[in-house]
C-alpha positions as CSV (number, residue, x, y, z in Angstrom):
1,X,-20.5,18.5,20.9
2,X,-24.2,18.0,21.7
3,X,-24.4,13.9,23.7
4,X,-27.1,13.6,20.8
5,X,-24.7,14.1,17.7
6,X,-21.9,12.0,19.9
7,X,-24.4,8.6,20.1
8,X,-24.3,7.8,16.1
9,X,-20.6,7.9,16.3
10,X,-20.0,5.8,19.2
11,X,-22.4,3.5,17.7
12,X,-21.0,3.5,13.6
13,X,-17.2,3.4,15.8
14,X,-18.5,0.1,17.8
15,X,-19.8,-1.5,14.4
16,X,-16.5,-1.0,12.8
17,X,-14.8,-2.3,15.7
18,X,-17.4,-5.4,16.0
19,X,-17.1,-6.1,11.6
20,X,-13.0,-6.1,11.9
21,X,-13.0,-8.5,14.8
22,X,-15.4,-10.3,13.1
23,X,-13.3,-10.2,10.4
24,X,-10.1,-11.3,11.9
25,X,-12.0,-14.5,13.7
26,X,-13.1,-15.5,10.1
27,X,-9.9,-14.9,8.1
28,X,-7.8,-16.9,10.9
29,X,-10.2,-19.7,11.2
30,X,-10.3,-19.8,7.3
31,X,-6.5,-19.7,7.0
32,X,-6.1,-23.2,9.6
33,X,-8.8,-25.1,7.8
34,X,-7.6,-24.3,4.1
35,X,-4.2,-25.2,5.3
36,X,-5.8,-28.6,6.8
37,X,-8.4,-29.6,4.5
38,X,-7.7,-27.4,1.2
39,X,-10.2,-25.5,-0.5
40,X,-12.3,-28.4,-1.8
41,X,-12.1,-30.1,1.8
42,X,-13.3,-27.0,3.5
43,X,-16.7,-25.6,3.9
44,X,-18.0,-22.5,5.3
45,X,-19.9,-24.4,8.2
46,X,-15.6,-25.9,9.6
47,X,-15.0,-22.3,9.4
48,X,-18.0,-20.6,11.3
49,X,-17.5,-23.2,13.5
50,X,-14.1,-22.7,14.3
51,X,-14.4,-18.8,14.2
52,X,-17.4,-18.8,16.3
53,X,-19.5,-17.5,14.2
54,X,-22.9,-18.3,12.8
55,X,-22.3,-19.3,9.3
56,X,-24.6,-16.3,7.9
57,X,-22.3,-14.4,9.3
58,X,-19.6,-15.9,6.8
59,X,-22.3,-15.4,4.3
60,X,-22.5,-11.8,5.2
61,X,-18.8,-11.0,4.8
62,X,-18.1,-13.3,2.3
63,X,-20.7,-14.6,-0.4
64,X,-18.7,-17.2,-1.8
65,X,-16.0,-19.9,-0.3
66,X,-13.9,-19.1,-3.3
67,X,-14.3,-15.1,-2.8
68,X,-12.9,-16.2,1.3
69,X,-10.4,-18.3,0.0
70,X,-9.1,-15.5,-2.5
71,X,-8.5,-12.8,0.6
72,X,-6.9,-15.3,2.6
73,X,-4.3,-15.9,0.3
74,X,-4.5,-12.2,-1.1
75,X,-3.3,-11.3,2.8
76,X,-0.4,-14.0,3.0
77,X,0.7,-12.6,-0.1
78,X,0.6,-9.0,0.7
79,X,2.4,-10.1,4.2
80,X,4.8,-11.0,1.8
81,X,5.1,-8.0,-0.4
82,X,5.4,-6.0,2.9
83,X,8.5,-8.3,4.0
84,X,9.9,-7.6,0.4
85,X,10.6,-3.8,1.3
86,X,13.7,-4.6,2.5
87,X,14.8,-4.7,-1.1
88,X,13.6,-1.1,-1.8
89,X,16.3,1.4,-0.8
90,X,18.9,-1.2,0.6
91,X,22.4,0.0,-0.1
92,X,23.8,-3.2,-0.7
93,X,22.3,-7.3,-0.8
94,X,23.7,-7.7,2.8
95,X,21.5,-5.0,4.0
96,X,18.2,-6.0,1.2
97,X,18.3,-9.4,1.1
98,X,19.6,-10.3,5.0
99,X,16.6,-8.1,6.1
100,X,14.5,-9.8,3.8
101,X,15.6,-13.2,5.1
102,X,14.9,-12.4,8.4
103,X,11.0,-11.0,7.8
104,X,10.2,-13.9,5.9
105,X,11.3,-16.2,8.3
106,X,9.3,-14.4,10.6
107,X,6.5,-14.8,8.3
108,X,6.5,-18.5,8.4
109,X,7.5,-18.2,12.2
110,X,4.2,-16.4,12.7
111,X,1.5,-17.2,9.4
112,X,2.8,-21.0,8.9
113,X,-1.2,-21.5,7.9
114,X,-0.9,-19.2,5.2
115,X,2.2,-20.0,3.4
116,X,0.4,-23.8,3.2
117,X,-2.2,-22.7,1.7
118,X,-0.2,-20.9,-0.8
119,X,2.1,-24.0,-1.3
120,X,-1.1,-26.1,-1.5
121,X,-3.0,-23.9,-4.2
122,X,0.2,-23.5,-6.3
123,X,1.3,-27.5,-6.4
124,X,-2.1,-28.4,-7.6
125,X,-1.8,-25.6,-10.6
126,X,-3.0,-22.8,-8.7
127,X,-6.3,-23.3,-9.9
128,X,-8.6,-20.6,-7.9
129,X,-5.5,-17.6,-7.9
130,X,-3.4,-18.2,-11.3
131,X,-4.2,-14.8,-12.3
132,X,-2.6,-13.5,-9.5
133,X,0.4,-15.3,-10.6
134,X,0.6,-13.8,-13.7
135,X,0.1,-10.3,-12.9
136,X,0.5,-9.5,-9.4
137,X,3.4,-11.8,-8.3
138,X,5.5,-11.5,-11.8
139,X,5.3,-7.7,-11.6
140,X,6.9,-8.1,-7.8
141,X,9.1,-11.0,-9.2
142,X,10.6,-8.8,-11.9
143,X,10.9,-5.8,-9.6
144,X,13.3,-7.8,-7.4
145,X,14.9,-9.4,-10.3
146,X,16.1,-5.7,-11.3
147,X,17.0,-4.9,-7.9
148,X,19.5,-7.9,-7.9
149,X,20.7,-7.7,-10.9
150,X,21.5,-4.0,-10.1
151,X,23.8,-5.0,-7.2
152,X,25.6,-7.7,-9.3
153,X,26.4,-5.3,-12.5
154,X,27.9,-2.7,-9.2
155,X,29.9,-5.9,-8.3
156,X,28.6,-5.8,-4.8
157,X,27.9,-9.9,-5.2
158,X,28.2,-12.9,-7.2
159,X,26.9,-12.9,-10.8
160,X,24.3,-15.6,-10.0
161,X,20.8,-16.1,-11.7
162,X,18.9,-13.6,-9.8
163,X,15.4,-15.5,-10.5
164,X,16.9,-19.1,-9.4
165,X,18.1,-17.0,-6.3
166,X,14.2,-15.8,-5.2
167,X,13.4,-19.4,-5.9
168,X,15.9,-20.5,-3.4
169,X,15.4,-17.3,-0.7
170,X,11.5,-18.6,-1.0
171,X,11.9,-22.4,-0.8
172,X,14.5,-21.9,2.4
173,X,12.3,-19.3,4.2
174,X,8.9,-20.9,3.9
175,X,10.5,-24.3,4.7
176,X,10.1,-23.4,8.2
177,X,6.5,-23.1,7.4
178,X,5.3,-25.4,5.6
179,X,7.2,-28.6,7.0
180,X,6.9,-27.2,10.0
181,X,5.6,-30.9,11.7
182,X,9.0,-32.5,10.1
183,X,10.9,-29.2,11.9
184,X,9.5,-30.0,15.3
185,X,9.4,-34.1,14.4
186,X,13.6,-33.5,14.4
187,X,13.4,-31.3,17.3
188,X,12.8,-33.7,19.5
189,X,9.0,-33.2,19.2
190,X,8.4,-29.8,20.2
191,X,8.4,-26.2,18.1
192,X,12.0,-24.6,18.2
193,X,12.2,-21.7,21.2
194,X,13.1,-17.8,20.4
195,X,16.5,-18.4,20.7
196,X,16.3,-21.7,18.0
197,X,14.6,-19.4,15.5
198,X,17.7,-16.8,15.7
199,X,20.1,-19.3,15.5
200,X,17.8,-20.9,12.4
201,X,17.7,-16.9,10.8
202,X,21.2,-16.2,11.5
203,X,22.3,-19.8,9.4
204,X,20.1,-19.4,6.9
205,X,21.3,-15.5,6.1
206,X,25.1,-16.6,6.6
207,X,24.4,-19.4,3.9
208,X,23.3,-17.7,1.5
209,X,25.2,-14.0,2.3
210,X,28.3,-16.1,1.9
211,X,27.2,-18.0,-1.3
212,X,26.6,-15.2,-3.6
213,X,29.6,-13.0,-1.9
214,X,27.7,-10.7,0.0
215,X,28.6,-11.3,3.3
């Protein structure tokens, strides 16, 4: 390939490198301060700030606070929808729903900034993303709701209510992210270690395994 023809593509491959990273600095910086301040306590100039950026820069990749605020939850949500794959193809609820309680503990292990914003939007109404509620999250909801009610009419588990049993499955795993200061207040003040997260899965999953006879 002639060096001439190879110089545009080093150079569109470097900008496409430079606009994720630039990316990634804004959607993580976004993430803490709409955790810490909500979306009417934060302002593009805390989030250029703590990203590192100029604030045109925000501008650039994101007009709008609302149109930031709607990818940062968009990605906790499709974080979630990934962890929810467990469910598609499992042979049985120890297999779907263990694995399921294990990636979304690792979820709130990893992105405890994003599940608060989540919990945040959606106690005060879910003001900015309530059409995402109603279309995007109760088409997953009732996907899963199938999925367990398949298993239960096979008799592989307990006839529960298999909405109240997502409710639960959610509450329990993002628990351990969004009172995550009380988790560490009772653990004597510091964040629990790798080996108190697999003991904190591994309870959680025999719980609830056991509860709806699917252990």
């Amino acid at each position: 390939m002639p060096a001439s023809a190879q110089i545009p593509r080093n150079k569109s491959a470097r900008r496409t490198e430079i606009r994720r990273e630039n990316e990634r600095l804004i959607l993580d910086a976004a993430e803490r301060v709409f955790a810490e301040a909500g979306f009417g306590g934060a302002t593009m100039q805390l989030i250029a700030d703590l990203a590192g950026l100029p604030k045109a820069n925000l501008h650039y990749y994101f007009p709008t606070k609302e149109a930031l605020y709607r990818r940062v939850v968009r990605n906790i949500f499709e974080i979630w929808l990934d962890a929810a794959s467990t469910f598609d193809g499992a042979e049985d609820p120890a297999t779907g729903i263990g694995g399921y309680i294990d990636a979304k503990m690792e979820i709130s292990r990893r992105h405890p900034h994003g599940s608060k914003v989540w919990a945040a939007e959606v106690m005060q109404g879910a003001p900015v993303i309530q059409d995402y509620l109603e279309t995007t999250l109760k088409d997953w909801t009732d996907g899963r709701i199938r999925v367990i009610q398949g298993w239960i009419d096979q008799g592989r588990m307990a006839p529960v209510n298999p909405r109240h049993l997502l409710y639960m499955l959610w509450a329990t795993t993002q628990h351990y992210a969004d009172f995550g200061h009380q988790i560490e207040t009772l653990n004597h003040g510091a964040p629990l270690t790798e080996r108190q997260w697999a003991e904190a899965k591994a309870s959680v999953k025999a719980i609830i395994l056991r509860g709806i006879g699917a252990a």
